[in-house]
Each structure stands twice: as C-alpha cells, then as structure tokens.
PASEBA-1860 file (N, C-alpha, C; in nm, 3 decimals):
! residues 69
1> XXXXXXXX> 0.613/-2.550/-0.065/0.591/-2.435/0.021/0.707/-2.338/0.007 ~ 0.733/-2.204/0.018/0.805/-2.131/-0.028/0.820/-2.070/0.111 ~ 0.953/-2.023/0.102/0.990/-1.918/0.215/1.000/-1.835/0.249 ~ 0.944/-1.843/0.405/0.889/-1.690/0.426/0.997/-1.568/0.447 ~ 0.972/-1.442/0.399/1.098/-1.342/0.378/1.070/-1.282/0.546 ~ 1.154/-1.239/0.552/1.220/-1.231/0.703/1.211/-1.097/0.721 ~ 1.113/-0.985/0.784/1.142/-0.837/0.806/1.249/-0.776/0.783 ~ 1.352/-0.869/0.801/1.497/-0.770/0.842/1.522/-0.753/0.654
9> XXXXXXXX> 1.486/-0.829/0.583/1.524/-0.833/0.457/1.437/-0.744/0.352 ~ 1.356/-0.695/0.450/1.267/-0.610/0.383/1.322/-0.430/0.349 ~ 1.332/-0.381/0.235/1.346/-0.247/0.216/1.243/-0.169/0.132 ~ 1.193/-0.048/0.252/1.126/0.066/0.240/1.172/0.150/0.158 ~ 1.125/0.176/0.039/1.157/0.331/-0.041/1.027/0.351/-0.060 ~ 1.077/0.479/-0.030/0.936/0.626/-0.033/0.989/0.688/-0.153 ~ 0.876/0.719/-0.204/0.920/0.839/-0.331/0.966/0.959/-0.274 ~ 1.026/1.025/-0.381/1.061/1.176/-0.307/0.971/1.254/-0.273
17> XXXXXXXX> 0.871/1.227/-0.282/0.745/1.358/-0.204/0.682/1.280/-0.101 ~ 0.745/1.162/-0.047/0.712/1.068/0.029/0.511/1.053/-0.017 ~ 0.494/1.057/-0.098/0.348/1.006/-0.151/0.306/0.834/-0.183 ~ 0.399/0.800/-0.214/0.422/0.615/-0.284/0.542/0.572/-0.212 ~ 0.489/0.427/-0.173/0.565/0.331/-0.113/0.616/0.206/-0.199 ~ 0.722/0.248/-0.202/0.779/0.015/-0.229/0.857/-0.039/-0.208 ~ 0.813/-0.183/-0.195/0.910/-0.263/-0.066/0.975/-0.354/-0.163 ~ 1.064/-0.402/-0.112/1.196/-0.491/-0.231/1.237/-0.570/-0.076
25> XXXXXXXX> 1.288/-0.692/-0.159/1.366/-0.770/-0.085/1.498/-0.756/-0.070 ~ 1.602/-0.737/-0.010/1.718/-0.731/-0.003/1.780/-0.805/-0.071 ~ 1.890/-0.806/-0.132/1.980/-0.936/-0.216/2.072/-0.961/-0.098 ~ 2.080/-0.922/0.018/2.222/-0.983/0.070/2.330/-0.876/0.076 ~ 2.299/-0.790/-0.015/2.451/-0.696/-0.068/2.411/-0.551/-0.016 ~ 2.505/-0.458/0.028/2.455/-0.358/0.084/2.399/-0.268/-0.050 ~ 2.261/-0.294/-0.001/2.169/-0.122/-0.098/2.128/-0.261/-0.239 ~ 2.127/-0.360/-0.272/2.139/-0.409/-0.317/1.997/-0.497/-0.363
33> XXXXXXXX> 1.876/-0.393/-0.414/1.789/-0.427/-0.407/1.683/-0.514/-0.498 ~ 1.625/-0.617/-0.433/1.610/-0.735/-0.537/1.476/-0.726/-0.571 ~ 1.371/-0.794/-0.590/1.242/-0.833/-0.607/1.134/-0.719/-0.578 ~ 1.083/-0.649/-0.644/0.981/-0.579/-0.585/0.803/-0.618/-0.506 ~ 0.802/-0.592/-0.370/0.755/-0.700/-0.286/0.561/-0.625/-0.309 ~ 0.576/-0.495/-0.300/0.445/-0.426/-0.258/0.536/-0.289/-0.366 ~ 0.390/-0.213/-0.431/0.402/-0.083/-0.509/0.287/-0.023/-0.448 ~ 0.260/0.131/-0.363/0.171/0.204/-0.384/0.070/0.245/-0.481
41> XXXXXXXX> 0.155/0.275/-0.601/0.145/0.326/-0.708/0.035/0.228/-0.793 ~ 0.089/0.145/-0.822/0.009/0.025/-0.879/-0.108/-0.049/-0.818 ~ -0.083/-0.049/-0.698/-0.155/-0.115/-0.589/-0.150/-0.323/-0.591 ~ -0.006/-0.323/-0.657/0.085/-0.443/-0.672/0.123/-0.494/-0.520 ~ 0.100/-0.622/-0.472/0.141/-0.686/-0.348/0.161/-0.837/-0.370 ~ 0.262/-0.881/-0.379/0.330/-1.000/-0.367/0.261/-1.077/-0.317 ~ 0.285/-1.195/-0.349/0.232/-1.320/-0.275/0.325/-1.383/-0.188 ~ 0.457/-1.337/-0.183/0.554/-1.322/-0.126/0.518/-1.338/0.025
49> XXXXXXXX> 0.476/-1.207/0.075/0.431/-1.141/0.161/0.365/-1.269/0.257 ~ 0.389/-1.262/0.365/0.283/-1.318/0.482/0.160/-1.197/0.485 ~ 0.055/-1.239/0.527/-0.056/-1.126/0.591/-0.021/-1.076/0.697 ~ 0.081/-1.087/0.754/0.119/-1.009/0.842/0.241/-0.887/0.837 ~ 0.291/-0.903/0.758/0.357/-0.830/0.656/0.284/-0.764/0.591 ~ 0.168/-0.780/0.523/0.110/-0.678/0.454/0.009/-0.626/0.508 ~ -0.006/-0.621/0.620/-0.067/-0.537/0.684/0.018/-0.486/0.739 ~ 0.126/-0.485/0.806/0.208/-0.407/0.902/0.274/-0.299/0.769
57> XXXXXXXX> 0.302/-0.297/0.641/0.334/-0.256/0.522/0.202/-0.147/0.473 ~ 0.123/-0.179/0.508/0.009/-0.104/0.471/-0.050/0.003/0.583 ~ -0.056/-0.057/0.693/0.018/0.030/0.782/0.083/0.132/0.821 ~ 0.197/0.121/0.805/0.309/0.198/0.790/0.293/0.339/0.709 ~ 0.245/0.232/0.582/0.207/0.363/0.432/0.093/0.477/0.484 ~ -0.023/0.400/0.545/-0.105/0.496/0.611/-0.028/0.613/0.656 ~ 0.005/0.568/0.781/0.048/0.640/0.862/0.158/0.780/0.818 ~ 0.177/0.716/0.741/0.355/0.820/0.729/0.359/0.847/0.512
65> XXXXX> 0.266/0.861/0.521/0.262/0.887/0.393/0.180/1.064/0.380 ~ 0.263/1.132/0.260/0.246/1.288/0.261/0.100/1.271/0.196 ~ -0.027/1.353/0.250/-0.126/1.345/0.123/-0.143/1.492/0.104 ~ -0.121/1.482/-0.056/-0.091/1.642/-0.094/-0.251/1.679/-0.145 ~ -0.299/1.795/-0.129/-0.414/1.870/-0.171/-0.394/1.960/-0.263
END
C-alpha cells in the first residue's frame, strides 16, 4: 500500500495566463518541486492522488481558471 500525500505537500502552478493547472509534490526543500501529480494540459492525474484530492484539484481548476474566447 503506498502513501498517502498529505495536502500540505501539494503545489499549485498555474500557467501564466492562468489557463492550465499542475500539481507537484513538494520535495521537502523550499520551491523544490518533485513529482508531477495532475497536468491540465494533458489531462494526466496520478494515481498518487486520493479521490479526494482529485476532486478538490479539479475543483479548484474549475473555478479559478481564465477561459479565454
């Protein structure tokens, strides 16, 4: 059984037109970013992830994501 990653270890980058989301695991080190967890872009999502995590992640992207016309 593998372990579950912990919110706090989770990091949000938005692209610069805030359009695409992706989440990385923290290494521990400040800014120091490890594993890529979830990609917008690709529509890539870890198995990593609890379902509760990837919905609260998907979520999020809804919500606060730019949609350009």
């Amino acid at each position: 059984m593998s372990k579950e990653i912990s919110d706090l270890d989770l990091v949000l980058v938005w692209s610069r037109t805030k359009e695409h989301l992706k989440v990385y695991v923290n290494n521990g080190g400040l800014l120091k970013i490890g594993i890529l967890l979830f990609n917008s872009v690709t529509g890539f999502v870890s198995p990593l992830l609890s379902d509760r995590q990837v919905q609260w992640i998907l979520e999020d992207y809804e919500r606060k994501r730019m949609i350009y016309v």
